[in-house]
PDB file as gemmi writes it, atoms N, CA and C in Angstrom:
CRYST1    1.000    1.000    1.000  90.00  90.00  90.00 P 1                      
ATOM      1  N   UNK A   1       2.691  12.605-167.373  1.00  0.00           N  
ATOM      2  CA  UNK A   1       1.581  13.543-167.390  1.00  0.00           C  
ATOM      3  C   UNK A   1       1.581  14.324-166.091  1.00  0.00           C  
ATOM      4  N   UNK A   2       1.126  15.883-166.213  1.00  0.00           N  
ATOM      5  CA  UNK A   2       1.236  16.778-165.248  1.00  0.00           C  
ATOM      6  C   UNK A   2      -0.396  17.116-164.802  1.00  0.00           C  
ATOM      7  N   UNK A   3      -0.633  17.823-164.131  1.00  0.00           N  
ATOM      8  CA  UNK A   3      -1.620  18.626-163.767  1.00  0.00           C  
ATOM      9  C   UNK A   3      -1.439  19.667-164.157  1.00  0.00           C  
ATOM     10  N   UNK A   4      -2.366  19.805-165.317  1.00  0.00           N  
ATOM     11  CA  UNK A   4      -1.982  20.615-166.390  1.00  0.00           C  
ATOM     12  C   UNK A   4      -2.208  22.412-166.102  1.00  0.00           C  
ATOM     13  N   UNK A   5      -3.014  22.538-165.025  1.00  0.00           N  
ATOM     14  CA  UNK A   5      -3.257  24.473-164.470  1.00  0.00           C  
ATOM     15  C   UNK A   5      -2.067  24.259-163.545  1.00  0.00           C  
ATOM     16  N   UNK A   6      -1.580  23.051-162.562  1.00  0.00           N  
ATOM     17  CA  UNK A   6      -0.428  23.068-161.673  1.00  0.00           C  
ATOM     18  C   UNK A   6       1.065  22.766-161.968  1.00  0.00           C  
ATOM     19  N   UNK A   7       0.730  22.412-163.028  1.00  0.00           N  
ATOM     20  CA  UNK A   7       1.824  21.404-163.331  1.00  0.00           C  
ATOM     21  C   UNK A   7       2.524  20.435-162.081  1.00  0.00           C  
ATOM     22  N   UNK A   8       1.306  19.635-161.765  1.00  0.00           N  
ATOM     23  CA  UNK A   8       1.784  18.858-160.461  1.00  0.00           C  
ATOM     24  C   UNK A   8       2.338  17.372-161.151  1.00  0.00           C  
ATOM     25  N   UNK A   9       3.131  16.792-161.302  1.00  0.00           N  
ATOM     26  CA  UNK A   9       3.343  15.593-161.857  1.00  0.00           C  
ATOM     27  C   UNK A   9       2.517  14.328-161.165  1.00  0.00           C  
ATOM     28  N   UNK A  10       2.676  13.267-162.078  1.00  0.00           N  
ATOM     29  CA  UNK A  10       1.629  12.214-162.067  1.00  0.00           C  
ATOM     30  C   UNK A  10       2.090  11.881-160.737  1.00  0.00           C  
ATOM     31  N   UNK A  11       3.236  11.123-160.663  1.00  0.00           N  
ATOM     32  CA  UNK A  11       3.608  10.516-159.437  1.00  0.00           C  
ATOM     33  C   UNK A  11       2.885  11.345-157.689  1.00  0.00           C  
ATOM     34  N   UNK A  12       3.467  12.839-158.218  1.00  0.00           N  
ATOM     35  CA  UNK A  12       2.793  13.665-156.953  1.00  0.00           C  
ATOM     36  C   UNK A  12       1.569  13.200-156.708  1.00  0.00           C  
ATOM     37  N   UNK A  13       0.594  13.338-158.179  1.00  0.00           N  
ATOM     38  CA  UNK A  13      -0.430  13.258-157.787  1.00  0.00           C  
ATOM     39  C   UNK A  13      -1.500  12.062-157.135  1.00  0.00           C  
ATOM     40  N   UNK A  14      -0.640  11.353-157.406  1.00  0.00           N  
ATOM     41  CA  UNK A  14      -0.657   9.740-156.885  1.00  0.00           C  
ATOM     42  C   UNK A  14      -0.377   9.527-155.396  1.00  0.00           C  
ATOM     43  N   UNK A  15       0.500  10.170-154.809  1.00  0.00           N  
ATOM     44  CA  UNK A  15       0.883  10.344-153.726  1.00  0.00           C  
ATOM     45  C   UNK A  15      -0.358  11.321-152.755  1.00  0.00           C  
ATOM     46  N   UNK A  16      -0.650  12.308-153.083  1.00  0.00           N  
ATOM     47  CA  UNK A  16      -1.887  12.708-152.880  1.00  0.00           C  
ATOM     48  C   UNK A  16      -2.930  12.217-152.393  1.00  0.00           C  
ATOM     49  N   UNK A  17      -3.378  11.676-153.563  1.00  0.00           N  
ATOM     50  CA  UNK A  17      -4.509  10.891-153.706  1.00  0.00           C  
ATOM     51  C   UNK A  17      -4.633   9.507-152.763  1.00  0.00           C  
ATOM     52  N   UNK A  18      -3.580   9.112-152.537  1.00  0.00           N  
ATOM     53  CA  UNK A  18      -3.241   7.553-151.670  1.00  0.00           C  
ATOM     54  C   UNK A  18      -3.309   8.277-150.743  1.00  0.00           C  
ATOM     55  N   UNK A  19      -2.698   9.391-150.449  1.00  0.00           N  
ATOM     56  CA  UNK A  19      -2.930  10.249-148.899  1.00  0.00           C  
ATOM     57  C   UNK A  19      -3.934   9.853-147.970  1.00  0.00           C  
ATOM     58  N   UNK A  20      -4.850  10.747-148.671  1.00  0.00           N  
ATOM     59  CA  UNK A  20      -6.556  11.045-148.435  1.00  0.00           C  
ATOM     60  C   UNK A  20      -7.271   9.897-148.775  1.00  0.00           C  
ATOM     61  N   UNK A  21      -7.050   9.038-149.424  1.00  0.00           N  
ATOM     62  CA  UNK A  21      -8.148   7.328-148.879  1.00  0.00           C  
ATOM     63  C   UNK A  21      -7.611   6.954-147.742  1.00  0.00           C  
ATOM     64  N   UNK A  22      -6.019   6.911-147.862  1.00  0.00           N  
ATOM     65  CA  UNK A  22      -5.595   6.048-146.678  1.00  0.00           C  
ATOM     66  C   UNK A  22      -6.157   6.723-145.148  1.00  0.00           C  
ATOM     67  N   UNK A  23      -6.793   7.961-145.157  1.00  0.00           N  
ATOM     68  CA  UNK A  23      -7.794   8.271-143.850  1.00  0.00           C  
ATOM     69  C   UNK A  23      -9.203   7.701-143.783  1.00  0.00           C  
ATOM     70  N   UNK A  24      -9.034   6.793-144.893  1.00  0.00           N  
ATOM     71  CA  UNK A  24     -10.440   6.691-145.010  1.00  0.00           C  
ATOM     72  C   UNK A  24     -10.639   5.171-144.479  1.00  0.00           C  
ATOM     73  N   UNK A  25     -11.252   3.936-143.398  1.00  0.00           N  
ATOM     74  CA  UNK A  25     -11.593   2.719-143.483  1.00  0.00           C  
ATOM     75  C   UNK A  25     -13.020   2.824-144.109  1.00  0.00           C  
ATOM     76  N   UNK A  26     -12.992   2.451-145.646  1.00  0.00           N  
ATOM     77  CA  UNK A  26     -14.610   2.077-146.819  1.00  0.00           C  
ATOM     78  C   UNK A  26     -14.304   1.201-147.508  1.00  0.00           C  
ATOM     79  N   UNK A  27     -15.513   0.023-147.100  1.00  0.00           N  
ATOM     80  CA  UNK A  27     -15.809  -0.954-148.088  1.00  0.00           C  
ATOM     81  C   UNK A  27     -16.759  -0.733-149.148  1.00  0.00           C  
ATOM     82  N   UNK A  28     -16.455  -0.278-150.186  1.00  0.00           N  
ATOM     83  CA  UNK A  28     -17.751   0.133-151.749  1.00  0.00           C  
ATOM     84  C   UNK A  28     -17.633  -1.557-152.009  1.00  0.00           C  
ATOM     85  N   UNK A  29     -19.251  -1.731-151.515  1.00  0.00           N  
ATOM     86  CA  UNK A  29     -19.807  -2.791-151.865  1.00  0.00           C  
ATOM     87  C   UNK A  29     -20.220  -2.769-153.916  1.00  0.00           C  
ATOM     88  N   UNK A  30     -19.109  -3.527-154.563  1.00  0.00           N  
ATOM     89  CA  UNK A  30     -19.796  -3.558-156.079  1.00  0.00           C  
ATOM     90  C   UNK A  30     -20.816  -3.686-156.191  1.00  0.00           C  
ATOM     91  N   UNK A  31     -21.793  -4.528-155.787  1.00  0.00           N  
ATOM     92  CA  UNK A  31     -23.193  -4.723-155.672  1.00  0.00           C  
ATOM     93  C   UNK A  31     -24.032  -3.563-155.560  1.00  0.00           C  
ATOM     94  N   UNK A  32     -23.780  -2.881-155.076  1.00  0.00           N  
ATOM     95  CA  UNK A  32     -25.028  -2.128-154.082  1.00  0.00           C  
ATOM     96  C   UNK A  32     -24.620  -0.714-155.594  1.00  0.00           C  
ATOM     97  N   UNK A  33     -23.464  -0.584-156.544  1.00  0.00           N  
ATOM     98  CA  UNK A  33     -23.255   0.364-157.166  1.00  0.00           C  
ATOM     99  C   UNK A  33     -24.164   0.382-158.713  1.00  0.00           C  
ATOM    100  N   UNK A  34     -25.275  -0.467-157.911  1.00  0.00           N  
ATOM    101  CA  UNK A  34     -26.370  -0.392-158.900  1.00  0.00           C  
ATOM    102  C   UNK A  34     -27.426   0.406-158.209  1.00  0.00           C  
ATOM    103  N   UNK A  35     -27.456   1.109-157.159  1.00  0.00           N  
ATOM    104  CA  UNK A  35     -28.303   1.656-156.493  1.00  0.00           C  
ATOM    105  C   UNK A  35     -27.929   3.028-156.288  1.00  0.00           C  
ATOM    106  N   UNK A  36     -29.037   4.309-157.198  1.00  0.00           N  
ATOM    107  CA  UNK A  36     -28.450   5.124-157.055  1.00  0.00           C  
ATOM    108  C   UNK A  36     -27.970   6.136-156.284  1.00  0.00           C  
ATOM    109  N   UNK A  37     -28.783   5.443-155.090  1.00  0.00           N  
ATOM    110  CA  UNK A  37     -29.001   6.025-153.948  1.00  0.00           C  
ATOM    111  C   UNK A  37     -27.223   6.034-153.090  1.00  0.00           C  
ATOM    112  N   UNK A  38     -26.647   4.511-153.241  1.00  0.00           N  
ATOM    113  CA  UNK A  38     -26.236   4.569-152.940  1.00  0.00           C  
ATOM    114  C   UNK A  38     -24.550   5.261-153.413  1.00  0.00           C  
ATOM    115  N   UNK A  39     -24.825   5.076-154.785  1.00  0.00           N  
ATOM    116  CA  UNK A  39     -23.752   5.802-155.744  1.00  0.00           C  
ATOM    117  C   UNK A  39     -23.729   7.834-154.715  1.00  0.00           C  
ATOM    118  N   UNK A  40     -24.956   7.786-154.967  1.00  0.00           N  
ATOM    119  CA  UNK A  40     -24.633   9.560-154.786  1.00  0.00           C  
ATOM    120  C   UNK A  40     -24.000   9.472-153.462  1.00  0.00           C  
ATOM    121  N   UNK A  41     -24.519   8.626-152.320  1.00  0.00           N  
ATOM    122  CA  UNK A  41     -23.968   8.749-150.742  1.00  0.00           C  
ATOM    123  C   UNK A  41     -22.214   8.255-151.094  1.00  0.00           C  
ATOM    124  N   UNK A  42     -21.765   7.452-151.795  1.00  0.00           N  
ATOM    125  CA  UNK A  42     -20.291   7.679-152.146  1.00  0.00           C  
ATOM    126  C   UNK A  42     -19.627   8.742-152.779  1.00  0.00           C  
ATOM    127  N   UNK A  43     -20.612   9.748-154.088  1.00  0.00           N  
ATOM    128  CA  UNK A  43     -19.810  10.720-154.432  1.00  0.00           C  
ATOM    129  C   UNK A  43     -19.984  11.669-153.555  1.00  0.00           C  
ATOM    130  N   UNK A  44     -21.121  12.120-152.610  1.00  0.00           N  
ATOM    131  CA  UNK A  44     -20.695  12.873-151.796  1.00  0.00           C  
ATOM    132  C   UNK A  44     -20.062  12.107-150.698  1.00  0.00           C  
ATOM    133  N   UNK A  45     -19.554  11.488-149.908  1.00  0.00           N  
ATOM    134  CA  UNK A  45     -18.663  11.082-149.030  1.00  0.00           C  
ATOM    135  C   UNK A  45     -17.506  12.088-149.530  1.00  0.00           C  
ATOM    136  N   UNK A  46     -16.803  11.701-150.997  1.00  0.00           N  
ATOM    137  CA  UNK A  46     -15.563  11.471-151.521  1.00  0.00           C  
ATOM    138  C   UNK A  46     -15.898  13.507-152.212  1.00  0.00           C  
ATOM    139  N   UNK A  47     -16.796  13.788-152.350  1.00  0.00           N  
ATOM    140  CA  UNK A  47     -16.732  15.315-152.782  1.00  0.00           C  
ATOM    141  C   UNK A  47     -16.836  14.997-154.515  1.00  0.00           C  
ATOM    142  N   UNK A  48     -16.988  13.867-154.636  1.00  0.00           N  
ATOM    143  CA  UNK A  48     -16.478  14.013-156.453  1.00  0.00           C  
ATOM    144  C   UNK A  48     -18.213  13.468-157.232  1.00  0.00           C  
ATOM    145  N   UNK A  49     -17.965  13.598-158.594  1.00  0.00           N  
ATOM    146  CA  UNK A  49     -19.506  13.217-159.212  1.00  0.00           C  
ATOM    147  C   UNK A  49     -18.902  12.496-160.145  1.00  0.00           C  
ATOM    148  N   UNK A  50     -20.178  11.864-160.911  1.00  0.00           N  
ATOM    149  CA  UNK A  50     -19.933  10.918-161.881  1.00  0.00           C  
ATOM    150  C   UNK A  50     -19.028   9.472-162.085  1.00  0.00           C  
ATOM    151  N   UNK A  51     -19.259   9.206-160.539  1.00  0.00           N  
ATOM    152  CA  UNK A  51     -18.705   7.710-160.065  1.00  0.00           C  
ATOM    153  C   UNK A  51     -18.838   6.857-161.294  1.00  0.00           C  
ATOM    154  N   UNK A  52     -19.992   6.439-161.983  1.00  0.00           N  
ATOM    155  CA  UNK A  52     -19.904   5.298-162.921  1.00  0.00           C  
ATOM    156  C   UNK A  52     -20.387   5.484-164.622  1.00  0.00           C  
ATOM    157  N   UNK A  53     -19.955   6.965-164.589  1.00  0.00           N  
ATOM    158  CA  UNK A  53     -19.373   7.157-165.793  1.00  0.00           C  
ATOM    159  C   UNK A  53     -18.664   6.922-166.553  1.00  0.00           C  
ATOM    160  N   UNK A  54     -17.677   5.995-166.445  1.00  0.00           N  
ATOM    161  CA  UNK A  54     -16.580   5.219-167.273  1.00  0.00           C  
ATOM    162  C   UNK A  54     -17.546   3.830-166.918  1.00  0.00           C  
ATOM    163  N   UNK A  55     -18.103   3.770-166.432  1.00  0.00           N  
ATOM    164  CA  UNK A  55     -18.647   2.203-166.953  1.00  0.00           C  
ATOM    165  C   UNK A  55     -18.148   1.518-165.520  1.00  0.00           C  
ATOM    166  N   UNK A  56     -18.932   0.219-165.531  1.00  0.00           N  
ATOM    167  CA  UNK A  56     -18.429  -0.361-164.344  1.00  0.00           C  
ATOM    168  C   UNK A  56     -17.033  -0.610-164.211  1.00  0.00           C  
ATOM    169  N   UNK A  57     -16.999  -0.939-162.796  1.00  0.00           N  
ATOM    170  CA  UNK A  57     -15.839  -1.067-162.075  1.00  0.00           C  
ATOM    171  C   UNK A  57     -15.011  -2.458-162.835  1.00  0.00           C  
ATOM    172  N   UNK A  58     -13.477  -2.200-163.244  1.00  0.00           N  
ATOM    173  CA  UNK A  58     -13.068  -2.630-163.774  1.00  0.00           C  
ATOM    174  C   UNK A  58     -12.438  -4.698-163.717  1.00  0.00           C  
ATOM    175  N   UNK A  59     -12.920  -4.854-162.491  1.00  0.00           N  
ATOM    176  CA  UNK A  59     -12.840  -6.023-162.219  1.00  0.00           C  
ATOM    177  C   UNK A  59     -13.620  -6.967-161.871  1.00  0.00           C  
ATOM    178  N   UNK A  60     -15.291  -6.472-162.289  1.00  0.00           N  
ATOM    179  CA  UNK A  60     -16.107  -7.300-162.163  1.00  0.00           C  
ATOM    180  C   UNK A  60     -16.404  -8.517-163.047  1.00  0.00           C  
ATOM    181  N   UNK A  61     -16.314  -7.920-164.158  1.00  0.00           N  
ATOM    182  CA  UNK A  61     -15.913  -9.542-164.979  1.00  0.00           C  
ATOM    183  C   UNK A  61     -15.265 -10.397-164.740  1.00  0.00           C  
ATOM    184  N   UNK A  62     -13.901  -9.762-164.549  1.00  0.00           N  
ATOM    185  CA  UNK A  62     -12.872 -11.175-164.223  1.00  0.00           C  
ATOM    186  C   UNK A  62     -13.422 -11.519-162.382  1.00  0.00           C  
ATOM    187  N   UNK A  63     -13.641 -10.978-161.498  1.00  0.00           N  
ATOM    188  CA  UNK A  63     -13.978 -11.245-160.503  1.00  0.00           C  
ATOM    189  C   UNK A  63     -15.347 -12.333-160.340  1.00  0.00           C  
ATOM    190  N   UNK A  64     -16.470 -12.107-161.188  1.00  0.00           N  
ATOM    191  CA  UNK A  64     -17.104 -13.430-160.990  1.00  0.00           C  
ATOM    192  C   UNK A  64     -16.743 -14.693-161.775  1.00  0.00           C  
ATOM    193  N   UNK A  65     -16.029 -14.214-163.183  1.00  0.00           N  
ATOM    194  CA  UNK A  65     -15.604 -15.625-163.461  1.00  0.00           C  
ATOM    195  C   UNK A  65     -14.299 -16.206-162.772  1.00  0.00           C  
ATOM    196  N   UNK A  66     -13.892 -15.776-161.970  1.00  0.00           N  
ATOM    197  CA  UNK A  66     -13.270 -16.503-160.961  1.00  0.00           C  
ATOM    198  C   UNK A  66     -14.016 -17.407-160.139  1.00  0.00           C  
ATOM    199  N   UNK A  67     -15.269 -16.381-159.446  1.00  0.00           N  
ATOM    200  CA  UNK A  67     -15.996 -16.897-158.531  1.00  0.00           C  
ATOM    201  C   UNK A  67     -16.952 -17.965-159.264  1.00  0.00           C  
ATOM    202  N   UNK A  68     -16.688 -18.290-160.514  1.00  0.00           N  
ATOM    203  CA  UNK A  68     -17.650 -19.320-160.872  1.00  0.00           C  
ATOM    204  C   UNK A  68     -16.503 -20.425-161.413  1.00  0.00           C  
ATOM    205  N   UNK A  69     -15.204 -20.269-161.662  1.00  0.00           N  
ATOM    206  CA  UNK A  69     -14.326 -20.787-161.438  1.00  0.00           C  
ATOM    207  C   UNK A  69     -13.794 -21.824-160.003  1.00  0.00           C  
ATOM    208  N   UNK A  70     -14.255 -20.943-159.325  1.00  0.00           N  
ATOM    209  CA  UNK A  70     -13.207 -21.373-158.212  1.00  0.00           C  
ATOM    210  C   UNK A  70     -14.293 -21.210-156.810  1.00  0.00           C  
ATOM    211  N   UNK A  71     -15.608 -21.673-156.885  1.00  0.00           N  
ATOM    212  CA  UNK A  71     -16.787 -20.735-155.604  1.00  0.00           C  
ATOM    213  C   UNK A  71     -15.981 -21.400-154.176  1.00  0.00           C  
ATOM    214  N   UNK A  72     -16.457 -20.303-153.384  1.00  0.00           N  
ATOM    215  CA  UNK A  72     -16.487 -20.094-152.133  1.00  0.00           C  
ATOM    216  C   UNK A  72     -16.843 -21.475-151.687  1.00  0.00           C  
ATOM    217  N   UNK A  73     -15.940 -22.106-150.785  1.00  0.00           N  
ATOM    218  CA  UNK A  73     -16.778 -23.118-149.778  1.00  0.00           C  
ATOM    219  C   UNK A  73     -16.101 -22.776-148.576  1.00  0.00           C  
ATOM    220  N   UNK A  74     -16.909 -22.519-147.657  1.00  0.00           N  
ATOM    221  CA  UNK A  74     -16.606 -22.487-146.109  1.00  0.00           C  
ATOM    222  C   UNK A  74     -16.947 -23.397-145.397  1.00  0.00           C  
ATOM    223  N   UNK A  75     -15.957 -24.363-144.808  1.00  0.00           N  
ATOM    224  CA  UNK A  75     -16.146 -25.134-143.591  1.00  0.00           C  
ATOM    225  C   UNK A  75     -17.261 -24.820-142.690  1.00  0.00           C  
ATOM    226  N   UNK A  76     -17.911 -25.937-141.784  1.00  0.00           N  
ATOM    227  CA  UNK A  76     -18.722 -25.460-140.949  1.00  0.00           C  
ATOM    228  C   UNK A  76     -17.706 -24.551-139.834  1.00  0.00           C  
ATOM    229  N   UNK A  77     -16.542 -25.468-139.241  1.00  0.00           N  
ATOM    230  CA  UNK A  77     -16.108 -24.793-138.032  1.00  0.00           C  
ATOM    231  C   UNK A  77     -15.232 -23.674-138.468  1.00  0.00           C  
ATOM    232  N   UNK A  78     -15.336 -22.684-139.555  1.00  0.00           N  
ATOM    233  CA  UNK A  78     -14.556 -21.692-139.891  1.00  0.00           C  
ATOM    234  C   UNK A  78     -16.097 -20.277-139.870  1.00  0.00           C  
ATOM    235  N   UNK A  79     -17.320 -20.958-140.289  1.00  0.00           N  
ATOM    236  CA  UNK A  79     -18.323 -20.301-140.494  1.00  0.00           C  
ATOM    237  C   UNK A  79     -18.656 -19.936-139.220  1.00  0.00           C  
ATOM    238  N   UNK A  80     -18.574 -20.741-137.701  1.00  0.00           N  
ATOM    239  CA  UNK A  80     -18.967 -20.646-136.708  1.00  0.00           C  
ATOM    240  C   UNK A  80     -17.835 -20.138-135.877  1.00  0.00           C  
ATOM    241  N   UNK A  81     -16.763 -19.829-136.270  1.00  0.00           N  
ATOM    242  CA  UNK A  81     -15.532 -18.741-135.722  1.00  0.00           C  
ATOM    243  C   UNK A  81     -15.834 -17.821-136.216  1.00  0.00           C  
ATOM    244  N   UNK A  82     -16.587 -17.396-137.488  1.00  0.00           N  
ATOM    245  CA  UNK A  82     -16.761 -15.996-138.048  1.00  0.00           C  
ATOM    246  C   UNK A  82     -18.389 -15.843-137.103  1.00  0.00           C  
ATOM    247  N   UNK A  83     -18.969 -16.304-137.006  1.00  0.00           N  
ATOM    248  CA  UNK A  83     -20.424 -16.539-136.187  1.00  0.00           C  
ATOM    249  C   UNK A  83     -20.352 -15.874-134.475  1.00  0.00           C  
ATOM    250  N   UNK A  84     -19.376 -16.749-134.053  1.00  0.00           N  
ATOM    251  CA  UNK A  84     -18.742 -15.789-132.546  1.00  0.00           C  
ATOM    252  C   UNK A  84     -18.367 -14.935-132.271  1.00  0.00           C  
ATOM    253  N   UNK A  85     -17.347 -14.568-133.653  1.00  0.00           N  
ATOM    254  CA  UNK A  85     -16.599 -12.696-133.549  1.00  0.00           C  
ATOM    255  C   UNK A  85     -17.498 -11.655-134.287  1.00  0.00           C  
ATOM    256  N   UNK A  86     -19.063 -12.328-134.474  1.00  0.00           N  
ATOM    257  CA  UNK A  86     -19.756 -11.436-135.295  1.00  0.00           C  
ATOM    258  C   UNK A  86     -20.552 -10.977-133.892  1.00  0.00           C  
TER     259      UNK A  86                                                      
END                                                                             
């Protein structure tokens, strides 16, 4: 598949696109993409609209049944190394 007014090919456009995040250090908290407040402050960051128009983000299902699979346990002395560099 091309870019169909450019005829830019997929791959290009992939290349592109990895460009311009990779200037970017953003953590999109899944959580918070129930807030619409915070949805619009990401599509304008990024210039684009209709962030969650295809429906949620595609790995939240399998991502908590992992996490209910497999939960988080943190050591005390790993919690209190993250506690010091915080």
């Amino acid at each position: 598949a091309s870019c169909p007014s450019w005829g830019v090919p997929a791959d290009e456009q992939v290349r592109i696109a990895l460009s311009k995040v990779y200037r970017y250090n953003m953590i999109i908290v899944i959580e918070k993409l129930r807030d619409p407040s915070y949805v619009k402050a990401v599509e304008e960051f990024f210039g684009v609209d209709g962030l969650l128009e295809r429906g949620k983000p595609f790995c939240e299902r399998d991502s908590h049944r992992a996490n209910l699979m497999f939960p988080l346990e943190v050591e005390d002395e790993t919690r209190e190394g993250l506690r010091r560099l915080n």
